[in-house]
N, C-alpha and C positions, 0 to 999 in steps of 0.2 A: 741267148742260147739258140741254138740252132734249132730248125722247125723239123718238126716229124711229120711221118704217115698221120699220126695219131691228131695232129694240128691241122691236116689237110680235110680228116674225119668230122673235125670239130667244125670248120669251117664250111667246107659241104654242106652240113647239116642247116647250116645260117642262110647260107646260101638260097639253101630248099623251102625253108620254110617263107624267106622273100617273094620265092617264087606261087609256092602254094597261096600266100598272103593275097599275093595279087590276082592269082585266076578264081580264088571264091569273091574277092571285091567284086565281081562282072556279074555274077549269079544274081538274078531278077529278086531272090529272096534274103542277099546281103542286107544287110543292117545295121547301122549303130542305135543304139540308145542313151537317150539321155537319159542318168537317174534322175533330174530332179524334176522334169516334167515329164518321163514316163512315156517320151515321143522317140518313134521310132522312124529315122529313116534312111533310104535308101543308102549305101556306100558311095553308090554312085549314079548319080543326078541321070534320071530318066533320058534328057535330052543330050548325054554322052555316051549310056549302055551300049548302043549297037558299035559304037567305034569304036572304045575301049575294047569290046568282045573281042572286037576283030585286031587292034594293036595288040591285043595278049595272044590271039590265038598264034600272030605272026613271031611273035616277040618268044613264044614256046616253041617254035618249031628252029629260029635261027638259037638267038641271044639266051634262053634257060637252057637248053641243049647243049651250047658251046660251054658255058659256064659248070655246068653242072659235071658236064665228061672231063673237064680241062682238072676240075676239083677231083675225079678219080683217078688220075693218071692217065688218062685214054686220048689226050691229044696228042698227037705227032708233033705240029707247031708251037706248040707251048708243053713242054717234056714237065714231069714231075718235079724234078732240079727246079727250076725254073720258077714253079708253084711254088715249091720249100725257099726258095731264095725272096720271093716275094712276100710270103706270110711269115720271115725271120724280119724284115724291113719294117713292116706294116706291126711286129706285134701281136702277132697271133701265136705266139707258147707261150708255154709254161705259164705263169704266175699271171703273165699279162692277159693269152688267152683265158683264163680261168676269171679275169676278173671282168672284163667284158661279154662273156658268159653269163656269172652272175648279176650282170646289169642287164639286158637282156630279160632275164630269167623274173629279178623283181621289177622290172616295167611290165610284168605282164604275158611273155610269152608263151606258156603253158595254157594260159586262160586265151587268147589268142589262138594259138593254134589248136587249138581243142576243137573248134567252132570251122577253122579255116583248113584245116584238111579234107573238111569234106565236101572242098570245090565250088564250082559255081553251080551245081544242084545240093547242092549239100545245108543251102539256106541256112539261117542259124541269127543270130545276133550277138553283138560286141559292144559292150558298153564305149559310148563315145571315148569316154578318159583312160582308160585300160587301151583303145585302139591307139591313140594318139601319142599317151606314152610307150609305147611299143615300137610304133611308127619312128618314132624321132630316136629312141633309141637303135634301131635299127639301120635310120641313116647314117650313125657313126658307122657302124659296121661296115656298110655297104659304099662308105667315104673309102676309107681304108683300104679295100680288097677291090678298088676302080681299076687297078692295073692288071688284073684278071681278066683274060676275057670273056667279054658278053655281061661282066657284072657293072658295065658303066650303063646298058640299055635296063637291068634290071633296077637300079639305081635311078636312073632317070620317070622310069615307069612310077615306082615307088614317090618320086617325089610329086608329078603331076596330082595324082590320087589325093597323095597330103594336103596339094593348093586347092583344089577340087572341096574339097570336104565344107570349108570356111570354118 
């Protein structure tokens, strides 16, 4: 079926929250937790904090920026058309967005973003297994919608983090 505004809505939104995912992982007071030993720690390994900062900070102002306006219509170089022609390829309507949605959704990303909206001062904690599963569901996502721009640097960001973790 052919992709809508309303799939481009959908999409943006996945997009955002990638995005947001990854600029609270940089905050000094990020966290996973382990339930079963009750240890908490960093997102991201002390001895990467200040570069990651600084790849996110770059990585907001080029590659979330371009991605994120491209997902509202606002790019000149990549027209709306364009967007709807690639989220009709990729599987982002109807029945098929709805169900990557809800996969998404029960991996965790309400309990996820709850925590990650509130930035990299926003400190918080993420159970390790809820982050993880979230994460890798996420990569399908952000597989899919590579032909977007600025969502291959989003993407790649995303995965470093995940190898990062152990």
């Amino acid at each position: 079926m052919p992709a809508s505004p309303e799939d481009m809505v959908a999409v943006h939104d996945v997009v955002l929250d990638a995005t947001l995912l990854l600029d609270w992982s940089g905050g000094g007071d990020a966290s996973l937790l382990d339930e079963e030993t009750e240890e908490q720690t960093p997102v991201v390994a002390s001895s990467l904090a200040d570069s990651y900062r600084a790849a996110i900070e770059q990585a907001r102002e080029q590659a979330f920026t371009l991605a994120l306006t491209t997902l509202r219509g606002e790019n000149s170089g990549f027209p709306p058309a364009a967007v709807l022609a690639l989220l009709e390829m990729a599987g982002w309507t109807d029945a098929l967005r709805d169900f990557k949605l809800q996969v998404l959704e029960h991996n965790g990303r309400s309990e996820v973003m709850d925590v990650a909206r509130g930035g990299q001062t926003g400190g918080g904690r993420i159970r390790r297994k809820v982050f993880k599963g979230f994460i890798g569901a996420l990569n399908a996502a952000l597989d899919s919608l590579s032909g977007l721009p600025g969502v291959g640097v989003i993407k790649e960001l995303k995965d470093f983090l995940e190898g990062s973790l152990g």
